[in-house]
N, C-alpha and C positions, 0 to 999 in steps of 0.2 A: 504494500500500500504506500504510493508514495503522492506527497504532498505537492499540492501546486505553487511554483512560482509564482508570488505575486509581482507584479508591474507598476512598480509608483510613476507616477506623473512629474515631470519637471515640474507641475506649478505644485501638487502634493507635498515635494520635496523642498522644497520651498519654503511652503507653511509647515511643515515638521521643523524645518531651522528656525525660524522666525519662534514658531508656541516655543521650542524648545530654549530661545533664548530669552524668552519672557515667563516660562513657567515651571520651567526645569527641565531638566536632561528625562528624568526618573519618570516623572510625569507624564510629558508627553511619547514615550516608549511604551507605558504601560498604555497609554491611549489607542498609539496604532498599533503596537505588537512587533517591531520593527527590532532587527538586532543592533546592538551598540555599533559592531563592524560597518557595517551598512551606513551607517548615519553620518560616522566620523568621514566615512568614504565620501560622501557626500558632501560636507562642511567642509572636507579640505579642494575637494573639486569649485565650492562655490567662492572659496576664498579667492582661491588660483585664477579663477575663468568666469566668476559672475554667475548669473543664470544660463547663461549659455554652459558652464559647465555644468551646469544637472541636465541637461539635454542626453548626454552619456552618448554611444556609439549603437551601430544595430550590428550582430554579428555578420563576419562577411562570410558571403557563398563559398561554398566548396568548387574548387576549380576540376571539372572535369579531366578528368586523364585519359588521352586518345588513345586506341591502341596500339600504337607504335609502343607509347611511352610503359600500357598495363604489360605488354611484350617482355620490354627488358626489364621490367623491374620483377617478370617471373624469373627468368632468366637467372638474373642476380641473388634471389630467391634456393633458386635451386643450389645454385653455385655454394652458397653461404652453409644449406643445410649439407651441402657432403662436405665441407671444410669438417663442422661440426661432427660430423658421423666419424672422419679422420681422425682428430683429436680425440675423442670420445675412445676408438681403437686402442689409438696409441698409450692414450693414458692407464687402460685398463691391461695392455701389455708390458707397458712400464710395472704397476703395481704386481704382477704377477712375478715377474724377473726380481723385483726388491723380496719377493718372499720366498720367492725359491733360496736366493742368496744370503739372506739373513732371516732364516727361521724362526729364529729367539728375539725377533723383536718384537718388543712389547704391543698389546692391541693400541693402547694411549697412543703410541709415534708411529701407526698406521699410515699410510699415503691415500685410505680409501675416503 
């Protein structure tokens, strides 16, 4: 169950700064429900940039990837997971060779 984003309004946010510097921090939090994070984020944006900085940004689009580009990035994909599978070999024949040759090493200074 997950909870919805709410969406303050530049002019919302606004009058949360303004009540909050006339009636208290405490106060007007417990009014709208709003986290501390959120607000300060906001106070230091309206310092910086005025009302224009409570306007805030809209996220940007996802840039689509042609298939040229979804192409090599399988490619590189592939490439990467047998690097991986290699090392993985290697390390596990590595550890084999350290316990053939020294039996009596303790499980504590293991290589596994």
């Amino acid at each position: 169950m997950t909870k919805e984003r709410k969406v303050w309004s530049p002019e919302l946010k606004l009058q949360i700064i303004r009540e909050a510097a006339e009636h208290g921090f405490e106060v007007t939090q417990r009014k709208y429900g709003f986290y501390s994070s959120l607000y300060y984020r906001w106070l230091k944006d309206y310092r910086a940039n005025g009302e224009d900085g409570l306007k805030g940004t809209k996220p940007k689009a996802k840039v689509p990837v042609s298939d040229p580009e979804k192409q090599t990035l399988k490619e590189k994909i592939e490439l990467l997971e047998h690097i991986v599978a290699q090392m993985t070999l290697q390390l596990a024949l590595r550890d084999e060779v350290i316990k053939k040759k020294y039996p009596t090493l303790s499980p504590k200074m293991s290589f596994e």
